[in-house]
MISEGU-852172 format. One record per residue (C-alpha): x, y, z; chain; residue in three letters. Coordinates in Angstrom, 2 decimals. Last residue first. Layout:
N
+---------+---------+---------+---+-----+
:       u :       v :       w : c :   r :
+---------+---------+---------+---+-----+
:       X :       Y :       Z : A : ALA :
...
+---------+---------+---------+---+-----+
END
This chain:
116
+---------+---------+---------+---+-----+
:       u :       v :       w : c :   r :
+---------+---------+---------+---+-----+
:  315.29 :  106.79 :   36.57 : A : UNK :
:  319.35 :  109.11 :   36.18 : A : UNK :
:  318.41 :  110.05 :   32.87 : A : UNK :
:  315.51 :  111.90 :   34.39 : A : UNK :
:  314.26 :  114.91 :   31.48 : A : UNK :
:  315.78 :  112.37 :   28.18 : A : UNK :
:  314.19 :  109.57 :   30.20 : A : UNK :
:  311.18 :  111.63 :   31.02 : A : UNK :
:  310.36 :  112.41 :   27.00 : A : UNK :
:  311.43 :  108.69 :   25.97 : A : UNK :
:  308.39 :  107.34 :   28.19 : A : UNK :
:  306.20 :  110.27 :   27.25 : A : UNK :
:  306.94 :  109.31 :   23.43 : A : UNK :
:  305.89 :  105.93 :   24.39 : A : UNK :
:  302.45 :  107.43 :   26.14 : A : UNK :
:  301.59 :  109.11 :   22.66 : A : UNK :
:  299.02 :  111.76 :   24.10 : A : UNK :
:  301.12 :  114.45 :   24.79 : A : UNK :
:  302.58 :  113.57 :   21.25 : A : UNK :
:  299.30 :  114.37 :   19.35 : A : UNK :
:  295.92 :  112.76 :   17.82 : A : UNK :
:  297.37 :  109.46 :   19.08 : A : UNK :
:  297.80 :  106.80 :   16.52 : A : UNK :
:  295.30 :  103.71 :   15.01 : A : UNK :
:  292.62 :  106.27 :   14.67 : A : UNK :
:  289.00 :  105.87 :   15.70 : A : UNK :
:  288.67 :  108.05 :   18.76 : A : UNK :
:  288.25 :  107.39 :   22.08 : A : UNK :
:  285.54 :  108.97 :   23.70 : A : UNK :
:  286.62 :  112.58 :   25.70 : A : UNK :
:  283.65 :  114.63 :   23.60 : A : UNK :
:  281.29 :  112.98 :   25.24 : A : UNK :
:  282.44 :  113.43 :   28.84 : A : UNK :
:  281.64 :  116.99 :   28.31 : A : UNK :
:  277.51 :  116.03 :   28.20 : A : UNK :
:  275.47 :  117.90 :   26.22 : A : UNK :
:  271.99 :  119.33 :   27.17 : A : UNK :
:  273.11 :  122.27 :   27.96 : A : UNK :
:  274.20 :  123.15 :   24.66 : A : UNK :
:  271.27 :  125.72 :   24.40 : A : UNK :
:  270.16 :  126.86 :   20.58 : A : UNK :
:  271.07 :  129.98 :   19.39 : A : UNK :
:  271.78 :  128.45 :   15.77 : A : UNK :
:  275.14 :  129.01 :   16.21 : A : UNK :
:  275.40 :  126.81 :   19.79 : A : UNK :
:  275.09 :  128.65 :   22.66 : A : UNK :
:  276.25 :  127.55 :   26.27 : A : UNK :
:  279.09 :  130.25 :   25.94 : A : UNK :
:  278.42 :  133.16 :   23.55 : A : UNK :
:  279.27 :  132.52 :   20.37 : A : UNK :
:  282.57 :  134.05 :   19.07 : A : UNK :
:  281.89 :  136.95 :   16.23 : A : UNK :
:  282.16 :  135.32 :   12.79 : A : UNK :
:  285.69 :  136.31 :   11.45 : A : UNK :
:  285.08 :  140.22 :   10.36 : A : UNK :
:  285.09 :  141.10 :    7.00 : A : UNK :
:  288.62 :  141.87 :    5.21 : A : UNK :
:  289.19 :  145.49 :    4.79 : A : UNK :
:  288.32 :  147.11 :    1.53 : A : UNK :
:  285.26 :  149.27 :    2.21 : A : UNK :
:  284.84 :  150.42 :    5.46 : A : UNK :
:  287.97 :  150.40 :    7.02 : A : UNK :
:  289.77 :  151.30 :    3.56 : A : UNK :
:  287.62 :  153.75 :    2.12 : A : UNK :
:  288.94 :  156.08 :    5.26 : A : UNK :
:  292.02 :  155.54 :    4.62 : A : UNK :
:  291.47 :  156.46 :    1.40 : A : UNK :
:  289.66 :  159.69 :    2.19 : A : UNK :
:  292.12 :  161.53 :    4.75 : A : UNK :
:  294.14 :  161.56 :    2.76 : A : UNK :
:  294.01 :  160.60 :   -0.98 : A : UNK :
:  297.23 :  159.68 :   -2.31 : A : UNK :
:  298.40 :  156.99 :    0.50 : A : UNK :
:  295.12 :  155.08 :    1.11 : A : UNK :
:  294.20 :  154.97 :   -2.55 : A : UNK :
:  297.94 :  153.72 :   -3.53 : A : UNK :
:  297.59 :  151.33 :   -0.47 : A : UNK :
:  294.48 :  149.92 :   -2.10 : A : UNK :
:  295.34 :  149.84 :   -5.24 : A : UNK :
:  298.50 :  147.42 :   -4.93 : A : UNK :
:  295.35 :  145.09 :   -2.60 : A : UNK :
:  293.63 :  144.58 :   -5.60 : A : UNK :
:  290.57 :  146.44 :   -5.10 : A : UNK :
:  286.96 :  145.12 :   -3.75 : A : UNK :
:  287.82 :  143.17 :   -0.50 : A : UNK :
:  291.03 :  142.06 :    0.55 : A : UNK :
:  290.93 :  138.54 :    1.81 : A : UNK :
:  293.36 :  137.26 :   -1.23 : A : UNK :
:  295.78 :  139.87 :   -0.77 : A : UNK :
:  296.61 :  138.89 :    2.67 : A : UNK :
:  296.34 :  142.19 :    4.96 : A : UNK :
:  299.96 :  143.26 :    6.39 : A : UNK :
:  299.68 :  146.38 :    3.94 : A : UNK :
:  296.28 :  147.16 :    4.03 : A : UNK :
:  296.82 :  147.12 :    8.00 : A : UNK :
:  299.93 :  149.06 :    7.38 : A : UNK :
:  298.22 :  151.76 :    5.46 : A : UNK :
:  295.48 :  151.97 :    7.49 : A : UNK :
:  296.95 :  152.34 :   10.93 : A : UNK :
:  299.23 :  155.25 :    9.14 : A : UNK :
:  296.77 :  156.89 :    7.57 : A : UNK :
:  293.92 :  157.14 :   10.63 : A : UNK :
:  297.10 :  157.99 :   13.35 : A : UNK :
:  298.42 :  160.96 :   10.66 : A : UNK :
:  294.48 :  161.83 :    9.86 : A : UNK :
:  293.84 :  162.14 :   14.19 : A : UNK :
:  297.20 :  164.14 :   14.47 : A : UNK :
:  296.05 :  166.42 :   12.17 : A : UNK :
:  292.57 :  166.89 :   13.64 : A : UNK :
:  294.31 :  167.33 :   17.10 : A : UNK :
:  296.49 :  170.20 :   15.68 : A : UNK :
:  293.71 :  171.47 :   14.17 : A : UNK :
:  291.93 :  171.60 :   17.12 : A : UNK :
:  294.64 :  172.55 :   19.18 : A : UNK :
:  295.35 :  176.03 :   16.98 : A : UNK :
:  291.58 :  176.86 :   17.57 : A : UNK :
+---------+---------+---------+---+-----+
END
């Protein structure tokens, strides 16, 4: 009987202290319910409660769960798209990013090559 308290114990230290710093590292605008100062006085005075409030009650919801490849959100199929589509030239004067900027390639193998 000793072990199961022992484990039970153990279990409410893990529970508190995973709570506590996830309230804690948690940006105050996503938490849900109490100010955020509340939250980690609820998780730290009443153990084994508050931490448990916490998970279920004042964590941030879940980002939407990935969609499942060839699915679009709506559950339709994307088979019907082609990838070359989404490789068309955009409308910008620039490139998007330097890997794309062929004179900043230029400069970027001079400064690798000197010698070239």
């Amino acid at each position: 009987m000793v072990w199961l308290a022992g484990l039970i114990t153990l279990l409410t230290i893990a529970v508190w202290v995973y709570a506590f710093f996830d309230a804690l590292t948690t940006p105050a605008a996503e938490v849900r319910n109490l100010p955020k100062i509340l939250w980690l006085i609820v998780i730290a005075l009443f153990t084994p409660v508050g931490p448990l409030l916490w998970l279920f009650l004042g964590r941030p919801r879940e980002a939407d769960a990935p969609e499942p490849a060839g699915q679009s959100a709506d559950g339709t199929s994307l088979d019907h798209l082609d990838p070359a589509d989404f490789n068309q030239a955009s409308d910008r004067d620039r490139p998007l990013g330097p890997d794309d900027d062929p004179e900043f390639l230029r400069k970027l193998n001079r400064r690798i090559n000197p010698e070239e």
